[in-house]
PAMI-455003 format. One record per residue: residue in three letters; x, y, z of N, C-alpha, C, O in turn. Coordinates in Angstrom, 2 decimals, decimal comma. Example, Ala and Ser with C-alpha at 12.3 -4.5 7.8 and 13.67 -1.06 7.14 Angstrom:
% residues 2
+------+---------+---------+---------+---------+---------+---------+---------+---------+---------+---------+---------+---------+
! code !     n.X !     n.Y !     n.Z !    ca.X !    ca.Y !    ca.Z !     c.X !     c.Y !     c.Z !     o.X !     o.Y !     o.Z !
+------+---------+---------+---------+---------+---------+---------+---------+---------+---------+---------+---------+---------+
!  ALA !   13,19 !   -5,69 !    7,80 !   12,30 !   -4,50 !    7,80 !   13,20 !   -3,30 !    7,80 !   14,24 !   -3,32 !    8,46 !
!  SER !   12,85 !   -2,25 !    7,08 !   13,67 !   -1,06 !    7,14 !   12,90 !    0,03 !    7,87 !   13,41 !    1,14 !    8,04 !
+------+---------+---------+---------+---------+---------+---------+---------+---------+---------+---------+---------+---------+
This chain:
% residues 49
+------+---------+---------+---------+---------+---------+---------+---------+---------+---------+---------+---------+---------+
! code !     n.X !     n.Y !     n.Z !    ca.X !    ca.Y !    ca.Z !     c.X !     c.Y !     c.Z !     o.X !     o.Y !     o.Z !
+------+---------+---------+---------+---------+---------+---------+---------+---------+---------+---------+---------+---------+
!  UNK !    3,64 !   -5,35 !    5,81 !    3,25 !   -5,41 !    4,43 !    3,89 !   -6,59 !    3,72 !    3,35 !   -7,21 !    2,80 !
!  UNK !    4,90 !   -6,81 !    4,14 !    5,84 !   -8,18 !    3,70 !    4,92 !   -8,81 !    3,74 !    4,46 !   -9,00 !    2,62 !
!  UNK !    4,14 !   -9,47 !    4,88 !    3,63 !  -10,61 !    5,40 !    2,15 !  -10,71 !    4,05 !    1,74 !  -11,62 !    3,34 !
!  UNK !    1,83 !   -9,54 !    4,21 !    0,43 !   -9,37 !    2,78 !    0,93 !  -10,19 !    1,65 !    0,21 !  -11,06 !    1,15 !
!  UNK !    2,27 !   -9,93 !    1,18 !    2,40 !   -9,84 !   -0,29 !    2,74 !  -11,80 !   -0,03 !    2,02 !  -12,56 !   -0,67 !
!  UNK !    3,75 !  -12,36 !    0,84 !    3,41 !  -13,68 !    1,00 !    2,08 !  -14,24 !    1,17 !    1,80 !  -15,22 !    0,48 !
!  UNK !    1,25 !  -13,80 !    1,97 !    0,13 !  -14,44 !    2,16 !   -0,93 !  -14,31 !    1,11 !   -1,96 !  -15,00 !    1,16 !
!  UNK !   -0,58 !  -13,02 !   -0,31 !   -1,20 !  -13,60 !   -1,61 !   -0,34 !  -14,57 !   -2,58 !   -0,66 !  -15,28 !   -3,54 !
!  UNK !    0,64 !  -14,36 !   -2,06 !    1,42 !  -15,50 !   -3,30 !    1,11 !  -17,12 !   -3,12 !    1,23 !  -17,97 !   -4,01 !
!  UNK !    0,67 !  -17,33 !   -1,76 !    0,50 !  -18,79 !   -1,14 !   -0,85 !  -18,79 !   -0,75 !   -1,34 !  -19,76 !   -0,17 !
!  UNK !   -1,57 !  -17,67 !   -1,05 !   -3,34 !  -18,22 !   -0,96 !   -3,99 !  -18,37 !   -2,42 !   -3,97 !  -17,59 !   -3,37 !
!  UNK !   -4,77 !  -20,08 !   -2,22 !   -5,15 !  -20,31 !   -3,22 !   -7,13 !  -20,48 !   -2,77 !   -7,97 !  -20,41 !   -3,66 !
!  UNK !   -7,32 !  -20,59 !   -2,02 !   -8,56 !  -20,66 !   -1,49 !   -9,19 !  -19,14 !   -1,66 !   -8,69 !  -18,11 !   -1,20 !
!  UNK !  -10,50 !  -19,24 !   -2,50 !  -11,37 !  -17,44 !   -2,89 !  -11,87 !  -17,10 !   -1,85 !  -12,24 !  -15,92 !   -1,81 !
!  UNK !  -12,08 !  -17,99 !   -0,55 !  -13,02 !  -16,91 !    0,00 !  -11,95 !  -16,21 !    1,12 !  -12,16 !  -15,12 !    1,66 !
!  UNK !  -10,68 !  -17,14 !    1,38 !   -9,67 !  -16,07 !    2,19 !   -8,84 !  -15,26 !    1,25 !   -7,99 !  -14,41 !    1,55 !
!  UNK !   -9,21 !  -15,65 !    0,13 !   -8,59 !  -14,37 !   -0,91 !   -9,03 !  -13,08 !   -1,07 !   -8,46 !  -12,15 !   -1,65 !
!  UNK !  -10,55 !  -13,10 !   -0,26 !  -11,43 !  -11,86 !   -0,09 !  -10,81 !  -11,31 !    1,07 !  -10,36 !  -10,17 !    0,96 !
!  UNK !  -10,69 !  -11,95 !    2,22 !  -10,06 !  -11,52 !    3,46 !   -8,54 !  -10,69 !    3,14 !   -8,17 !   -9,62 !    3,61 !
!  UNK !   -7,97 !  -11,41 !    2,37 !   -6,30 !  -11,27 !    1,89 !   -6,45 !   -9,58 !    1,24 !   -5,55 !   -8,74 !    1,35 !
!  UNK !   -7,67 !   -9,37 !    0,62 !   -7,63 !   -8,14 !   -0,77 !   -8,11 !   -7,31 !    0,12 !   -7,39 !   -6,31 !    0,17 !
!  UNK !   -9,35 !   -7,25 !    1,14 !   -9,40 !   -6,38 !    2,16 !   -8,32 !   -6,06 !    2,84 !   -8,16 !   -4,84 !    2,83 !
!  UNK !   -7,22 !   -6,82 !    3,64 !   -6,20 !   -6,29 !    4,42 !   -5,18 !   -5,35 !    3,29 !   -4,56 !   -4,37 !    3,71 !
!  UNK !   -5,13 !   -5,72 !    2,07 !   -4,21 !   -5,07 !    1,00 !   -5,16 !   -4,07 !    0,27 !   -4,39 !   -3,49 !   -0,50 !
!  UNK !   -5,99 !   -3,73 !    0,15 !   -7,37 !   -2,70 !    0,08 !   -6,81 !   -1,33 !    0,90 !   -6,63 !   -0,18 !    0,50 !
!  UNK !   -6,57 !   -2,13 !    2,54 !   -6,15 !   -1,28 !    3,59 !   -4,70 !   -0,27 !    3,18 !   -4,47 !    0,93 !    3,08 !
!  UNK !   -4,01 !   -1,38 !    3,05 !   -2,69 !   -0,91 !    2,88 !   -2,18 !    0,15 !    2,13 !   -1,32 !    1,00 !    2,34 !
!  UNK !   -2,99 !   -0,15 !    1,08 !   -3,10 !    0,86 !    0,11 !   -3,42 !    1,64 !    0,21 !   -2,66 !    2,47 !   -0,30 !
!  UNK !   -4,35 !    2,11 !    0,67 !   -4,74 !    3,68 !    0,74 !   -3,43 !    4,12 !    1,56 !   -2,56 !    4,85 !    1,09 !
!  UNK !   -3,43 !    3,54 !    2,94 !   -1,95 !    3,88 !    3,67 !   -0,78 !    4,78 !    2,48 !   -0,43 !    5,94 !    2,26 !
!  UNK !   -0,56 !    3,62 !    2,03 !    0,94 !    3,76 !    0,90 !    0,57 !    4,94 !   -0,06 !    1,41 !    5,79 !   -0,35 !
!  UNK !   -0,88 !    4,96 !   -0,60 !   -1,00 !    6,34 !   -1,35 !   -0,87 !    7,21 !   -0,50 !   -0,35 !    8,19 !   -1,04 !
!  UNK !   -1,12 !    7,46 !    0,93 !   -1,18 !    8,82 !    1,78 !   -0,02 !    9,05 !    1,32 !    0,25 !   10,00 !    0,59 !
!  UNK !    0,97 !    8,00 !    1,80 !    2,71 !    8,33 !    2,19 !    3,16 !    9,08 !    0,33 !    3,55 !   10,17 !   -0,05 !
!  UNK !    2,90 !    8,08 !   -0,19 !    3,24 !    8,63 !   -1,70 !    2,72 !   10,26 !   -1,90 !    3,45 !   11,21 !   -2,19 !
!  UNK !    1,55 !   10,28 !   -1,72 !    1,32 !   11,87 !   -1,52 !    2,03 !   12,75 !   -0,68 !    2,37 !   13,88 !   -1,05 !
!  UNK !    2,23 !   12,31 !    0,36 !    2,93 !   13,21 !    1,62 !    4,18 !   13,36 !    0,77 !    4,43 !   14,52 !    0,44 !
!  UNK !    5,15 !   12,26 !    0,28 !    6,23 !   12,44 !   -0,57 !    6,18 !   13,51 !   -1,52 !    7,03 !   14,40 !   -1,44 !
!  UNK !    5,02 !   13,56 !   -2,68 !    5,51 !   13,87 !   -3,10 !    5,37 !   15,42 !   -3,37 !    5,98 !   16,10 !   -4,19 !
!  UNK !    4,05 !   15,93 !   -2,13 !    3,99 !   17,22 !   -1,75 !    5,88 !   17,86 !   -0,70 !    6,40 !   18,97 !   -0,73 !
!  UNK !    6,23 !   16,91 !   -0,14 !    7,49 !   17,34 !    0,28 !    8,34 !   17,81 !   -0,76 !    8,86 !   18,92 !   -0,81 !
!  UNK !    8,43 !   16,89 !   -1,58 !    9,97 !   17,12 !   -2,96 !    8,91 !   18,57 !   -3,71 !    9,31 !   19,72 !   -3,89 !
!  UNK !    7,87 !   18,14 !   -3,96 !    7,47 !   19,59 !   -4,34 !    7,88 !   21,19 !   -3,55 !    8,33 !   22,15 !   -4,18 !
!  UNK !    7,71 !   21,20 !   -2,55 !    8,02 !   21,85 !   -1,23 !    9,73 !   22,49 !   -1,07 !   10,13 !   23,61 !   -0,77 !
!  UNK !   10,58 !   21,03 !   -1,45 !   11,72 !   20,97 !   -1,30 !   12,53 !   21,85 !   -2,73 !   13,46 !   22,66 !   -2,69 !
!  UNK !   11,91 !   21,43 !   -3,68 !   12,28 !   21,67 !   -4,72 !   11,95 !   23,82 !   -5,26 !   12,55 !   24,64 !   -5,96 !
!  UNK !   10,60 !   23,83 !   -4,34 !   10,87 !   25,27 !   -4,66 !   11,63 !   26,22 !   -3,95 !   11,97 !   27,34 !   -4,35 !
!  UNK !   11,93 !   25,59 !   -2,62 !   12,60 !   26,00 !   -2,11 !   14,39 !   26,77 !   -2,73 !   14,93 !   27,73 !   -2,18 !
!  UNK !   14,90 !   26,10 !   -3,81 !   16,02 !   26,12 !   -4,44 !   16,26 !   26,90 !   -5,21 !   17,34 !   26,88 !   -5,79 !
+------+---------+---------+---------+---------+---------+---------+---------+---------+---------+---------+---------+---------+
């Protein structure tokens, strides 16, 4: 994901900027799963107490 966030800061050309927003399009959904999985755990965790 490192490599995404360089390769929008140093792309200035639109049509590999389309390529660039698809691979980070991807990612994202990824990162919302995990954010969800999180934050059904602390939910989980928390009634536990």
């Amino acid at each position: 994901m490192k490599d995404i966030r360089n390769t929008i800061v140093h792309e200035y050309i639109d049509d590999e900027l389309i390529d660039v927003f698809d691979e980070v399009l991807e990612y994202s959904l990824f990162l919302i799963n995990i954010i969800n999985n999180t934050l059904k755990y602390i939910e989980k965790t928390l009634r536990k107490k």
